[in-house]
C-alpha positions in Angstrom: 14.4 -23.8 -16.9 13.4 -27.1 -16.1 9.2 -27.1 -14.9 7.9 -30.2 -12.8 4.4 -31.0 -11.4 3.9 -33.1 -8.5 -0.2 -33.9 -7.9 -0.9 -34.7 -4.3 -4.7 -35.1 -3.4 -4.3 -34.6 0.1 -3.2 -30.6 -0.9 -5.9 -27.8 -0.1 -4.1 -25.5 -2.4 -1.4 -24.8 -5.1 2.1 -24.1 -3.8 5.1 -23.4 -5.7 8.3 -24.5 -4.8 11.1 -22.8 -6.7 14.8 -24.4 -6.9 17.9 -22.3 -8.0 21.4 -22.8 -7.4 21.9 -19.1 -6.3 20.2 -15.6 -5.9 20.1 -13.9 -9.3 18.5 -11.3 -10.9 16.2 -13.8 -13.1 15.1 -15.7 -9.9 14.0 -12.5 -8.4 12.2 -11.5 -11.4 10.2 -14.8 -11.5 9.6 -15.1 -8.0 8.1 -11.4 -8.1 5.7 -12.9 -11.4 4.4 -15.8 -9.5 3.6 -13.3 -6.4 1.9 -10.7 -8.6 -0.3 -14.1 -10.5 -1.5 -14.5 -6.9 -2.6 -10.8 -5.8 -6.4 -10.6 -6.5 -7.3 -7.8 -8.4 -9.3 -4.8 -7.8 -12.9 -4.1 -8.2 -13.3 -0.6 -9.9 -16.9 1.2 -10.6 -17.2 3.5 -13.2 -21.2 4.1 -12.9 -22.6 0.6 -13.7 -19.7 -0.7 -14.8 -16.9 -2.9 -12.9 -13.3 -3.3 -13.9 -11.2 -5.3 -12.8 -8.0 -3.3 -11.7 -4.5 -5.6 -11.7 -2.8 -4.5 -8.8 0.6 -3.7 -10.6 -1.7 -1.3 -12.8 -3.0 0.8 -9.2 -0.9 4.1 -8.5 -3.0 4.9 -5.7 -6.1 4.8 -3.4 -7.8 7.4 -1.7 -10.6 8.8 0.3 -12.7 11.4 -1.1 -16.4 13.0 0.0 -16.5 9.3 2.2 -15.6 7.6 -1.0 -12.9 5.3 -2.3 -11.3 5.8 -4.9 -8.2 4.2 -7.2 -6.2 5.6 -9.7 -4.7 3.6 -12.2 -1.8 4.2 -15.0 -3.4 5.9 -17.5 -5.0 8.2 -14.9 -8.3 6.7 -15.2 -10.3 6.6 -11.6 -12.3 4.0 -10.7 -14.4 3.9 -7.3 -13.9 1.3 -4.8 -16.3 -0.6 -2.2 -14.1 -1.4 -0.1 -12.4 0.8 2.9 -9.0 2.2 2.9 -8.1 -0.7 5.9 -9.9 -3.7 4.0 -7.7 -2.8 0.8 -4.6 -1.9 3.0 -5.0 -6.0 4.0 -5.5 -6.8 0.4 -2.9 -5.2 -1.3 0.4 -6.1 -1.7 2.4 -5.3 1.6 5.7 -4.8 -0.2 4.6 -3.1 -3.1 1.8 -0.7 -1.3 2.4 1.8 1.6 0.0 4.0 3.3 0.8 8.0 3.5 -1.7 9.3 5.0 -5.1 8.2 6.7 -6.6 8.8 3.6 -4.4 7.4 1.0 -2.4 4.5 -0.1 0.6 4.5 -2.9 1.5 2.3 -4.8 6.2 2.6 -4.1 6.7 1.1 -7.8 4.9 4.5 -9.5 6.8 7.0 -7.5 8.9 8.4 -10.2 10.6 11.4 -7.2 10.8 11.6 -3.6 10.9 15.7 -2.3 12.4 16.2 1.2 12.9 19.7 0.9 9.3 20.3 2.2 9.9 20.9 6.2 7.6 18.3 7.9 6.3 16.1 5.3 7.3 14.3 2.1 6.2 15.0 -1.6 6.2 11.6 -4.1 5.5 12.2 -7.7 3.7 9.5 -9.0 4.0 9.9 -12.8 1.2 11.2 -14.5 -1.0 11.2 -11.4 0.3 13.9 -9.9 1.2 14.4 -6.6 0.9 12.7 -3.0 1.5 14.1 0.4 2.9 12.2 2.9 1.4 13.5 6.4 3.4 13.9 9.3 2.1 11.2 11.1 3.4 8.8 8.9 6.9 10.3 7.8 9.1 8.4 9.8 7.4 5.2 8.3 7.8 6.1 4.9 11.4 7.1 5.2 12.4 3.9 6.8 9.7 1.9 4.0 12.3 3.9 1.6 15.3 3.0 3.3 15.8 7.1 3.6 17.0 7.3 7.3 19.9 9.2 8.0 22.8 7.4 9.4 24.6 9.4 12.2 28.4 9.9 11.9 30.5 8.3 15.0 
């Protein structure tokens, strides 16, 4: 891989230009590096104490008792000062999905996806647990995951 710099003063801000000779696997993978460099992380409270939470290591943010809260890999759970909306424009869009209107998943840590469930959708999400997706927001979720059915003709 061949890596050139071009320094223009007149620039407000570092873009990346990335030249391939076709779509491939290795592309996608470093295009989907760069992306995540850029994604701010997280500010997580644990008492006194803030963490700064990479967003590849969230599973999930919720409301609880008017709180916000994340959980990260690990299961560790950090509270959050920001609202479910504010991070929902933070995180990333392809990556991050909201369920419910008081919880966001992260679709990278669902390990399972259970339709059975008449109404609603359960996603495992590893060692977290579970997540509900309300009704409101199946139809989103199912074409998010690409799960529509296709009618015979």
């Amino acid at each position: 891989m061949q890596v050139e710099v071009k320094l223009d003063p007149e620039r407000k801000e570092i873009g990346i230009v990335v030249l391939a000779p076709a779509p491939s696997p290795e592309l996608d993978e470093l295009v989907r590096r760069l992306e995540a460099e850029h994604l701010s992380p997280l500010h997580g409270w644990q008492e006194d104490t803030m963490t700064p939470l990479p967003q590849s290591q969230v599973v999930r943010c919720y409301t609880q008792d008017k709180r916000v809260y994340a959980t990260a890999e690990g299961g560790a759970v950090y509270q959050l000062r920001e609202r479910l909306y504010e991070l929902e424009e933070q995180l990333d869009r392809r990556k991050f999905v909201r369920i419910s209107n008081g919880e966001i998943i992260n679709l990278d840590k669902v390990t399972a996806v259970d339709l059975s469930l008449t109404g609603t959708i359960r996603m495992t999400l590893g060692e977290a647990g579970y997540a509900y997706v309300s009704r409101r927001y199946v139809k989103k979720i199912k074409e998010v995951l690409q799960l529509e059915r296709r009618r015979p003709r």
